[in-house]
N, C-alpha and C positions, 0 to 999 in steps of 0.2 A: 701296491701302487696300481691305481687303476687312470681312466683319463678324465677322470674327477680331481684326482690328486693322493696325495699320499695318507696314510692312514694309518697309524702306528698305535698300535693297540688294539686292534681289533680283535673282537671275539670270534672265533671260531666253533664249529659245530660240524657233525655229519648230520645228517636225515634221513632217514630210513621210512620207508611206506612201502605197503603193498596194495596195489590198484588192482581188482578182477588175477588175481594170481600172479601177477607181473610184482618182482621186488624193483623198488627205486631205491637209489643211493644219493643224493649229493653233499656235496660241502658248502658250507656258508659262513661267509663272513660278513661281520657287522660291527658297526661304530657307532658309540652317543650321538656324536657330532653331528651324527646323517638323519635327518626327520624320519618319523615311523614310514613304511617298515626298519628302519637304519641297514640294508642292505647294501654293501659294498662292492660284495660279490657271490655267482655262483655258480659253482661246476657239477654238471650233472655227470655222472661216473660212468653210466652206461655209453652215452652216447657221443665223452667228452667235450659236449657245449659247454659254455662260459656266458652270464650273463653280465658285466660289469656298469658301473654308475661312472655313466660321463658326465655329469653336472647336477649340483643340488644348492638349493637357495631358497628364500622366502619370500622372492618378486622375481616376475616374468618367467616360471618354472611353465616346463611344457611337456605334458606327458608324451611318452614313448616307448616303442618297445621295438 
C-alpha cells in the first residue's frame, strides 16, 4: 500500500550494483497495472530511503520526484 493505492500482487526484486567500488542494495516492487517503469516502490538499503508512487493515470499525470 502506497499513496497511490493498494497493490496486491506485486512483484518484488532486490538490486544489487556496484558503483566506483561502492555496493548498492535495494528492493523493488512493481505492478502491470502501473505504466512503464510499473514502479510501486523503493527502498534503498543502505541508506533506508523509500521512493513510493503517489498517483498514476493516463491524463493530467505530472512528473515528480
Amino acid at each position: 500500500t502506497v499513496p497511490a493505492g493498494t497493490f496486491r500482487g506485486c512483484y518484488r526484486w532486490i538490486s544489487k550494483s556496484d558503483f566506483r567500488g561502492k555496493k548498492l542494495e535495494s528492493t523493488i516492487w512493481s505492478h502491470p497495472l502501473v505504466p512503464a517503469p510499473a514502479m510501486v516502490k523503493m527502498r534503498d538499503h543502505e541508506s533506508g530511503s523509500e521512493s513510493v508512487l503517489i498517483a498514476y493515470g493516463q491524463t493530467g499525470a505530472k512528473r515528480s520526484l
